[in-house]
C-alpha positions as CSV (number, residue, x, y, z in Angstrom):
1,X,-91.4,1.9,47.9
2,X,-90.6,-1.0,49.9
3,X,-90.3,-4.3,48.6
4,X,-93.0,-6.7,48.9
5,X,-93.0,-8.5,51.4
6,X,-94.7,-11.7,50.3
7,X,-95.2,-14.9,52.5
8,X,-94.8,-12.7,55.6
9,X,-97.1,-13.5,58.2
10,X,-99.3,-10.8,59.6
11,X,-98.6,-12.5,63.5
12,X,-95.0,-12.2,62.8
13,X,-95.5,-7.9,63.0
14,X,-97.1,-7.8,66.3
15,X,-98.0,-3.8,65.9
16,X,-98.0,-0.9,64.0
17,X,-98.4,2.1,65.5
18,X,-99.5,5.2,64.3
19,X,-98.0,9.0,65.1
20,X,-100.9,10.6,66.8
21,X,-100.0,14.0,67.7
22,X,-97.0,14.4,65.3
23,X,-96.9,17.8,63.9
24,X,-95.8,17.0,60.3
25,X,-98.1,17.1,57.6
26,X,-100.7,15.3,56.8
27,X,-100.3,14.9,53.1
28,X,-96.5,13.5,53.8
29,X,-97.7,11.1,56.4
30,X,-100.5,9.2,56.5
31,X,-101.6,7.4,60.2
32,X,-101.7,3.6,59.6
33,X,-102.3,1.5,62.9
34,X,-101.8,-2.2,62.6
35,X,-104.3,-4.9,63.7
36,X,-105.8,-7.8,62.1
37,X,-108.7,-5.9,60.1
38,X,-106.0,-3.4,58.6
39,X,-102.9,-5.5,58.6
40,X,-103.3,-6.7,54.6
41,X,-103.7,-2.9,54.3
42,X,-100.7,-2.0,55.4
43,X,-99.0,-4.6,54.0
44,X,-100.3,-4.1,50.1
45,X,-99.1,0.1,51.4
46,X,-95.4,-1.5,52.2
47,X,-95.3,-3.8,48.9
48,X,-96.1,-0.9,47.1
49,X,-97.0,-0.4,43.5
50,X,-96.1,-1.1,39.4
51,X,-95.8,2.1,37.3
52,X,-99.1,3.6,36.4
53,X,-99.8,2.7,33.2
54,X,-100.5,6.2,32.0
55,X,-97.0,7.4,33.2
56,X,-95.5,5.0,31.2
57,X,-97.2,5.9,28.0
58,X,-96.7,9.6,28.4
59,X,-92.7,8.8,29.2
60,X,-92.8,6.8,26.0
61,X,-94.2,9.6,24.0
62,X,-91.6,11.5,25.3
63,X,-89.1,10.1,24.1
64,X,-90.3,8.9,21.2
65,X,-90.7,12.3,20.4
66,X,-87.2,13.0,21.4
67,X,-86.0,10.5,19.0
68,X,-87.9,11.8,16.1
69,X,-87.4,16.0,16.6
70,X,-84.2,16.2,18.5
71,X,-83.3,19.4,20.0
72,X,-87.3,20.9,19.0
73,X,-89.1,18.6,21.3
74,X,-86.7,19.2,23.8
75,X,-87.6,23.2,23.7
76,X,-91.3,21.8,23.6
77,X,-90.9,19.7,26.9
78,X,-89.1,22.5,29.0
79,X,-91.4,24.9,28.1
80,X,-94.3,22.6,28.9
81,X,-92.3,20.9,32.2
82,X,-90.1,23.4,33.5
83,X,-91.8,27.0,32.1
84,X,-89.1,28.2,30.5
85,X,-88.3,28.6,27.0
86,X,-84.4,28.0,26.1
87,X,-82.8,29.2,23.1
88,X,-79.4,27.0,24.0
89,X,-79.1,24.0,26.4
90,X,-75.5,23.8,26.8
91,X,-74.5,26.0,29.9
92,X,-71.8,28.2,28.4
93,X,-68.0,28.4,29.8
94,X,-68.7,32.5,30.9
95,X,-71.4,31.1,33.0
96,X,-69.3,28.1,34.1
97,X,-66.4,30.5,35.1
98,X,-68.8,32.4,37.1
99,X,-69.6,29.9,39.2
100,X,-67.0,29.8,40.8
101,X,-67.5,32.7,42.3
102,X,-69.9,30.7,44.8
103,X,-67.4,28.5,46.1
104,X,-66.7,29.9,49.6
105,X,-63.8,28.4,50.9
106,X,-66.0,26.1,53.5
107,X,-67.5,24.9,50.6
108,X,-64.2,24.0,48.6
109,X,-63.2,22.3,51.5
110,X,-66.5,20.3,52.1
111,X,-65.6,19.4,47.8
112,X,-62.1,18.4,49.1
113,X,-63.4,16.2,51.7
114,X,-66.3,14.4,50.1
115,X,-63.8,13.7,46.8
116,X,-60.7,12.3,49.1
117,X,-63.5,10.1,50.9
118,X,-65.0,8.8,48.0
119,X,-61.8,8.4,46.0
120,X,-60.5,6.6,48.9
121,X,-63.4,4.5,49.2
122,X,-63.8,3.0,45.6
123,X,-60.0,2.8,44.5
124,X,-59.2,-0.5,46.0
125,X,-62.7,-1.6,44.2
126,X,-62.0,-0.7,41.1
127,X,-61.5,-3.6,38.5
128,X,-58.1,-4.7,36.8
129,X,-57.2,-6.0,33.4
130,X,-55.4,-9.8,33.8
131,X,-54.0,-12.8,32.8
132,X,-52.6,-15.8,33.7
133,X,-52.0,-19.3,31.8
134,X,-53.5,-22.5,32.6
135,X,-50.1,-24.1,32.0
136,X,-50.2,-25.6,29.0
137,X,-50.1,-22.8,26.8
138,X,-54.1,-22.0,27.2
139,X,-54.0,-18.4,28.5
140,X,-57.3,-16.3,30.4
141,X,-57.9,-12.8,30.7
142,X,-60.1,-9.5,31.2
143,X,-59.3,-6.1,29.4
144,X,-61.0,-3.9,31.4
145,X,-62.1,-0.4,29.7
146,X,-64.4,2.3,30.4
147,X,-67.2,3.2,28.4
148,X,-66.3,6.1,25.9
149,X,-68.9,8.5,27.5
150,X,-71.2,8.7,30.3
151,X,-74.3,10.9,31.2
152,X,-75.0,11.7,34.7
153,X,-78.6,13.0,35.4
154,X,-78.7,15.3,38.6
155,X,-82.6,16.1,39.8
156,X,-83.6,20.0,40.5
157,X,-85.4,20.9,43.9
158,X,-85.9,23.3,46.1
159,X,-81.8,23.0,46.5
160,X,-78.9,22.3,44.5
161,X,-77.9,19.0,44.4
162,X,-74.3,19.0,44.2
163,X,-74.2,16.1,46.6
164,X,-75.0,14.3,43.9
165,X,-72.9,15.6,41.2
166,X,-70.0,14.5,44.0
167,X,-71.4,11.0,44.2
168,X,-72.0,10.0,40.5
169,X,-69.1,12.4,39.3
170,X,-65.9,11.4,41.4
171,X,-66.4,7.1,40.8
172,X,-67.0,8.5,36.7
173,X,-63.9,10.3,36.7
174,X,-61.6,7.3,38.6
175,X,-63.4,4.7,35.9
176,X,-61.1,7.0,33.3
177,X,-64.6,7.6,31.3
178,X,-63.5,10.5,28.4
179,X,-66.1,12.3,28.1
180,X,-68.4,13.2,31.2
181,X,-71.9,14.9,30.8
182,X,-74.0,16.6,33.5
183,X,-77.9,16.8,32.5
184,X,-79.8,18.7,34.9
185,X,-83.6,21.0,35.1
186,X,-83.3,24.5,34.4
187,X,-85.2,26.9,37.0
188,X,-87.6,29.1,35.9
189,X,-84.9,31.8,35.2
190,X,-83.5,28.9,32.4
191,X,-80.4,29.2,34.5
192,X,-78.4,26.2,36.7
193,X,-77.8,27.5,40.1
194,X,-73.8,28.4,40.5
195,X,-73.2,26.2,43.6
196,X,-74.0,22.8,41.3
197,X,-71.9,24.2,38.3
198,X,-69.2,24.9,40.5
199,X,-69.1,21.2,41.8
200,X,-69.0,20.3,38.2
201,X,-66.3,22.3,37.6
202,X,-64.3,21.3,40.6
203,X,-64.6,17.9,39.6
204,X,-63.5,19.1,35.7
205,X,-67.0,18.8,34.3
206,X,-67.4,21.7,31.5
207,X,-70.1,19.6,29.2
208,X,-73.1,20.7,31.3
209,X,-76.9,20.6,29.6
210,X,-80.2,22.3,31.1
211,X,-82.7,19.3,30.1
212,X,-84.7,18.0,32.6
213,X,-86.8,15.2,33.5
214,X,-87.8,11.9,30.5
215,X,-86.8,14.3,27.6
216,X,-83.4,14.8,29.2
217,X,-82.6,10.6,29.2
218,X,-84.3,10.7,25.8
219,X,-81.7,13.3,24.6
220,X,-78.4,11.5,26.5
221,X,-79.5,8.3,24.9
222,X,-80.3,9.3,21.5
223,X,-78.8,12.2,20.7
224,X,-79.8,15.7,19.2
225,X,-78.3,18.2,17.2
226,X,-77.0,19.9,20.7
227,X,-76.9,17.3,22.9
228,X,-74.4,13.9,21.5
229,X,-75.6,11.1,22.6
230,X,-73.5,8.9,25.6
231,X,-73.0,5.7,26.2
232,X,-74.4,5.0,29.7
233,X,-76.2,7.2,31.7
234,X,-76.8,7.2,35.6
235,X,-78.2,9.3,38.5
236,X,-81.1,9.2,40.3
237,X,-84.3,10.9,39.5
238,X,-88.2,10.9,39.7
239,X,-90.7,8.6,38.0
240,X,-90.6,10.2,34.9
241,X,-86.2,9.6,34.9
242,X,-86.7,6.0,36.1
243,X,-89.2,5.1,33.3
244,X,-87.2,7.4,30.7
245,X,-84.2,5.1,31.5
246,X,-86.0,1.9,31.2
247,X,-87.4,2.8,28.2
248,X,-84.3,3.2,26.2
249,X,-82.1,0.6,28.1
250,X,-80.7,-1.8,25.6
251,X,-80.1,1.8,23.9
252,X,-77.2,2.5,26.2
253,X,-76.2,1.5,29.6
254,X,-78.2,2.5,32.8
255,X,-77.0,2.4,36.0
256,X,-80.3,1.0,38.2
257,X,-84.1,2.2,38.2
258,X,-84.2,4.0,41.3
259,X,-87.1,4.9,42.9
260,X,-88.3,6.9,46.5
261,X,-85.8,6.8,49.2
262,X,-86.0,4.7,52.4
263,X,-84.5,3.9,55.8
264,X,-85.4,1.2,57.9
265,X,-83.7,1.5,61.6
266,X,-82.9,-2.1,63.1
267,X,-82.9,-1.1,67.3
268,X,-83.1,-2.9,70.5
269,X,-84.2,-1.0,73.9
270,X,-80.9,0.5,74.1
271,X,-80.7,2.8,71.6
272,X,-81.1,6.5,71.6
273,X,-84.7,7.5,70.4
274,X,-83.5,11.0,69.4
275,X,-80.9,10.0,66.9
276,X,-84.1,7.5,65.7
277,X,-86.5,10.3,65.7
278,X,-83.7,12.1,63.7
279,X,-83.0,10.0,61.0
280,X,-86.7,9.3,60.0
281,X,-87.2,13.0,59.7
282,X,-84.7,13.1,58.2
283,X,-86.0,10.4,55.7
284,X,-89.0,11.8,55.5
285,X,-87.3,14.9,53.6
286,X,-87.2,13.3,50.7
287,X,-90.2,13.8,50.0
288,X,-93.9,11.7,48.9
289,X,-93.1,8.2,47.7
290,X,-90.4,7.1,50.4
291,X,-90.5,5.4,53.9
292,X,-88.9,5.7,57.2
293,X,-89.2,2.2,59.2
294,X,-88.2,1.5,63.0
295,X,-88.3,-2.1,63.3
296,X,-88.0,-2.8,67.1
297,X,-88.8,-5.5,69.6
298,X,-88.9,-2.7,72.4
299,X,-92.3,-1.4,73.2
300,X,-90.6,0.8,75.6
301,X,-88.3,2.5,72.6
302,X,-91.5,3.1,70.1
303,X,-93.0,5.1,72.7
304,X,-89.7,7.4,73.3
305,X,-89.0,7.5,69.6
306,X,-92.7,8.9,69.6
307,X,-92.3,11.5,72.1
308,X,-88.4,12.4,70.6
309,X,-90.5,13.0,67.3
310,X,-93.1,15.2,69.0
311,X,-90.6,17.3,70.8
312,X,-88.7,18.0,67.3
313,X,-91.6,19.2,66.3
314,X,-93.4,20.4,63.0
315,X,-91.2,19.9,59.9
316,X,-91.5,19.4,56.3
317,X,-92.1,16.0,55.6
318,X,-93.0,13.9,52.5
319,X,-92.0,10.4,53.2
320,X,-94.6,7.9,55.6
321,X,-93.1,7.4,59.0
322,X,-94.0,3.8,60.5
323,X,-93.0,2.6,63.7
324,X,-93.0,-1.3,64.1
325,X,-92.9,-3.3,66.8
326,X,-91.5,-7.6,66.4
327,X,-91.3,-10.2,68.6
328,X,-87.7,-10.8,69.1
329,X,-84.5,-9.2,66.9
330,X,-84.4,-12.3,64.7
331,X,-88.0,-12.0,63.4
332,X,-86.8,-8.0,62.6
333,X,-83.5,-8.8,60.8
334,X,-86.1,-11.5,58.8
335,X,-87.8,-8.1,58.3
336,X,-85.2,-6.4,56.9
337,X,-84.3,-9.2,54.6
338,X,-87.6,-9.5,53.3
339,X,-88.1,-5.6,52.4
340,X,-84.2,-5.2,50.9
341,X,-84.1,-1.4,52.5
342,X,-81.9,1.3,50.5
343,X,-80.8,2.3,53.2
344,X,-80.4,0.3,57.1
345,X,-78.8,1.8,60.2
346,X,-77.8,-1.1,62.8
347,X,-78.6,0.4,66.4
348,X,-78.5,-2.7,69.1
349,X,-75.6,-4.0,71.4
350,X,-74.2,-6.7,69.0
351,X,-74.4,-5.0,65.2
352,X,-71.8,-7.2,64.4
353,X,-74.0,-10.3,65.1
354,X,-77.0,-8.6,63.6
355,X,-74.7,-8.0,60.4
356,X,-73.5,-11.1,59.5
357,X,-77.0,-12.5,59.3
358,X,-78.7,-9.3,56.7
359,X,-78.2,-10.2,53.3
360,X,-80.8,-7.4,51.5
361,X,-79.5,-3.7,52.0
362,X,-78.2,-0.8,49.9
363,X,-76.1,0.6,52.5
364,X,-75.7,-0.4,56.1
365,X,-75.0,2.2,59.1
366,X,-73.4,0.3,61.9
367,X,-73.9,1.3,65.6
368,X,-75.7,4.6,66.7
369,X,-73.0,6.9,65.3
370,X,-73.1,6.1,61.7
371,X,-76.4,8.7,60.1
372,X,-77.1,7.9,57.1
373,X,-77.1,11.7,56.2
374,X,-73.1,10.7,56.3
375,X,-73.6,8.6,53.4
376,X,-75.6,11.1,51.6
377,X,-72.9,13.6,52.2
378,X,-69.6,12.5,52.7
379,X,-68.6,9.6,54.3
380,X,-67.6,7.6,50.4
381,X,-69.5,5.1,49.2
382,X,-72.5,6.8,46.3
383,X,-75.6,8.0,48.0
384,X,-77.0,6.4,44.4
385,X,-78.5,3.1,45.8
386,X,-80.6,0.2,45.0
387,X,-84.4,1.1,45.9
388,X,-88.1,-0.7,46.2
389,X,-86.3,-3.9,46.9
390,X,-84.4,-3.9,44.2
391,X,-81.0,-4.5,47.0
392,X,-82.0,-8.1,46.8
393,X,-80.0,-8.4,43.4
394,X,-78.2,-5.5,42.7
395,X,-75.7,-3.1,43.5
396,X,-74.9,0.4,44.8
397,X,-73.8,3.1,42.1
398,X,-69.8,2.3,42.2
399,X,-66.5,2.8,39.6
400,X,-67.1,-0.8,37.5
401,X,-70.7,0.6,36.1
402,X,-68.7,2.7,34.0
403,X,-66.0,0.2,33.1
404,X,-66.9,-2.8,31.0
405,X,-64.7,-5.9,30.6
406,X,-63.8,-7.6,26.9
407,X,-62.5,-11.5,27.5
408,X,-59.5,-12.7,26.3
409,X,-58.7,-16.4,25.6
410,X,-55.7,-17.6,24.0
411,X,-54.7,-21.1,22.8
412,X,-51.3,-22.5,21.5
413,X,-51.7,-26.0,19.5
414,X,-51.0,-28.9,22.7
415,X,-53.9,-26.5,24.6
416,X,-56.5,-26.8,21.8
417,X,-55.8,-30.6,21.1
418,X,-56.0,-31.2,25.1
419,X,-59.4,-29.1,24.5
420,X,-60.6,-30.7,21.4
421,X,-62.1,-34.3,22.5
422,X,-64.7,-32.2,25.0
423,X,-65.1,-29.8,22.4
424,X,-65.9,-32.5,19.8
425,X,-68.6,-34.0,22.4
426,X,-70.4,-30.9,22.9
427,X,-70.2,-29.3,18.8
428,X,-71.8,-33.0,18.1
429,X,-74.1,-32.8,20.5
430,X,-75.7,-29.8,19.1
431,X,-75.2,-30.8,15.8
432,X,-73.1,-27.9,14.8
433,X,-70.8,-29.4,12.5
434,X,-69.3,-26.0,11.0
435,X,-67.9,-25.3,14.9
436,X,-66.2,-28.6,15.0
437,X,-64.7,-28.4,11.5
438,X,-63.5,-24.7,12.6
439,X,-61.2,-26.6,15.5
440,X,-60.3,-29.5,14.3
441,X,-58.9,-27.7,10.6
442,X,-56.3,-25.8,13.3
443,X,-54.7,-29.3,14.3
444,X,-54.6,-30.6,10.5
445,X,-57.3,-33.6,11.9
446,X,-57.1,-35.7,9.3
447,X,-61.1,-36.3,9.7
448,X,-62.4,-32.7,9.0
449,X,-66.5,-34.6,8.7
């Protein structure tokens, strides 16, 4: 969902317009036309919603259940969730080793590709150990580590995901995490479909468990008899994953609470209304929950846009489509700041301009070359992305959330006396006489009250 967009004034959109006509269906896209009467509406629709209370209890439940009966409420749950009853969740090397059978030599190469790019991508990000003195013998630093172990949750579907296992996999393996877990549904032949075991195994992931869904966080944070716990866990997921992983946050370490997908396109008259009509189809693949957003000052391109999507024709949609027209490009990059998109493509004459002035965005496409299906696929930085707003304060998926950093201070005896007078101030302040006597008993201070 979007973010909300509070304090936005309903004169500043000067029209929604609805897809009349469009042959996608109507269960994935529902017609909302903006106008005074329906304009709170829409905007209560775009701020979208808090968890449903009963989803949150049932996830709790889950994994409180998880918790308690390890590896026997697991069997429960799959057989309830995913129909099929498991007598081992591990995936086993045989089947592992037969995998690989599936990976044609396009797709190896596609693998090649997407790991160089995001390799290449997050290397120069990655974080350093360091130290340096402040020159009197007081001396600063980070050890930077990575966590022992990290579970990454890939979603099931109607396909594979191994997009995904790329994406949360590759910055995993760079962070120099030990021990790398791959928790992902079973179909209903209690099987994981080759393609996405041989990703994992391209990438040297052999710990791969068929748990699905809340019980599958449960089991990564708490550990059962088949599953060891880890100590961070990230991947994106449905509502069920999301709550799962803010329910035992604190537990371990979660990457971000990730919710629907979304795209808002930023264009002026210029751009090309079929790579537009493109992209939110393409959005709108995702499936119910999400959003696709033009945000345009050009009445003239809303109409194209709407006659590019007609001529696609029918497709299978999930996501809302909404078409949005503004006064002027700086009341739609106020737009854009104001939902905190997961995803924004920059299609007008100047991106560069339009850039420097967007501060709330997962990922930003520049210029009408740049689809965001490249950043699901291949192009580097993690497809795994801040959602519902959340881009307003955090981060994509990238190598340091699997790396954690320990401080390191040293003192020699001329640095802690310089110290001590402003450390005497503020121990005295607070009344914690036990800290002062702590430094002062180091210098032989003659007063130790």
């Amino acid at each position: 969902m979007f973010h909300p967009l509070r304090g936005l004034k309903l004169s500043q959109l000067a029209m929604f317009y609805p897809l009349r006509g469009l042959k996608l269906s109507q269960s994935a896209m529902k017609v909302i036309e903006y106008n005074a009467s329906a304009g709170g509406k829409l905007l209560k629709r775009l701020e979208g919603a808090a968890f449903p209370p009963e989803k949150v209890a049932a996830v709790r439940r889950i994994v409180e259940e998880v918790r308690k009966r390890g590896d026997a409420a697991l069997r429960d749950f799959t057989r309830k969730f995913d129909g099929v009853s498991l007598k081992s969740f591990a995936v086993s090397a045989a089947q592992i080793r037969e995998s690989r059978k599936s990976l044609t030599p396009d797709l190896r190469a596609a693998f090649r590709r997407a790991e160089k790019n995001i390799t290449d991508f997050y290397r120069p990000t990655q974080a350093r150990s360091w130290r340096r003195g402040r020159g009197d013998g007081l001396e600063w630093g980070e050890k930077v580590t990575p966590v022992e172990s990290a579970g990454l949750y890939v979603p099931g579907g109607r396909a594979p995901l191994v997009s995904t296992v790329l994406m949360t996999a590759v910055p995993t393996r760079l962070a120099g995490v030990p021990r790398i877990v791959i928790a992902t549904p079973p179909g209903r032949d209690g099987t994981v479909d080759p393609r996405l075991l041989a990703a994992a195994d391209y990438l040297g992931i052999t710990e791969i468990y068929k748990v699905g869904g809340a019980q599958a966080i449960a089991a990564l944070a708490f550990g059962t008899r088949s599953i060891p716990k880890v100590d961070m866990i990230a991947g994106p997921g449905n509502i069920y994953v999301t709550l799962a992983k803010k329910e035992v946050f604190g537990r371990v370490g979660i990457d971000s609470l990730a919710g629907p997908s979304e795209v808002a396109i930023l264009a002026d008259a210029r751009a090309n209304p079929l790579y537009i009509a493109a992209d939110l189809l393409a959005q709108a693949e995702h499936g119910p929950g999400g959003a696709a957003l033009l945000i345009t000052a050009s009445k003239r391109l809303i109409a194209a846009v709407k006659t590019a999507l007609e001529k696609i024709g029918s497709r299978p949609a999930g996501g809302e489509i909404f078409l949005a027209r503004v006064r002027s490009l700086g009341e739609g990059i106020e737009l854009v700041n104001r939902i905190g998109p997961e995803h924004l493509e920059i299609m007008i004459g100047k991106p560069e301009a339009a850039l420097a002035k967007i501060r709330n965005a997962g990922a930003i496409f520049i210029g009408e070359l740049s689809p965001v299906a490249a950043g699901d696929y291949i192009s580097g930085p993690s497809h795994v992305l801040p959602t519902g707003g959340a881009a307003r304060f955090s981060s994509p998926l990238s190598v340091n959330d699997f790396l954690k950093k320990s401080s390191l201070i040293r003192y020699s005896r001329r640095a802690l006396k310089k110290d001590l007078p402003a450390l005497e101030s503020l121990a005295e302040l607070e009344g914690l006489e036990h800290h002062l006597l702590s430094a002062r008993v180091r210098l032989n201070t003659k007063n130790l009250k």
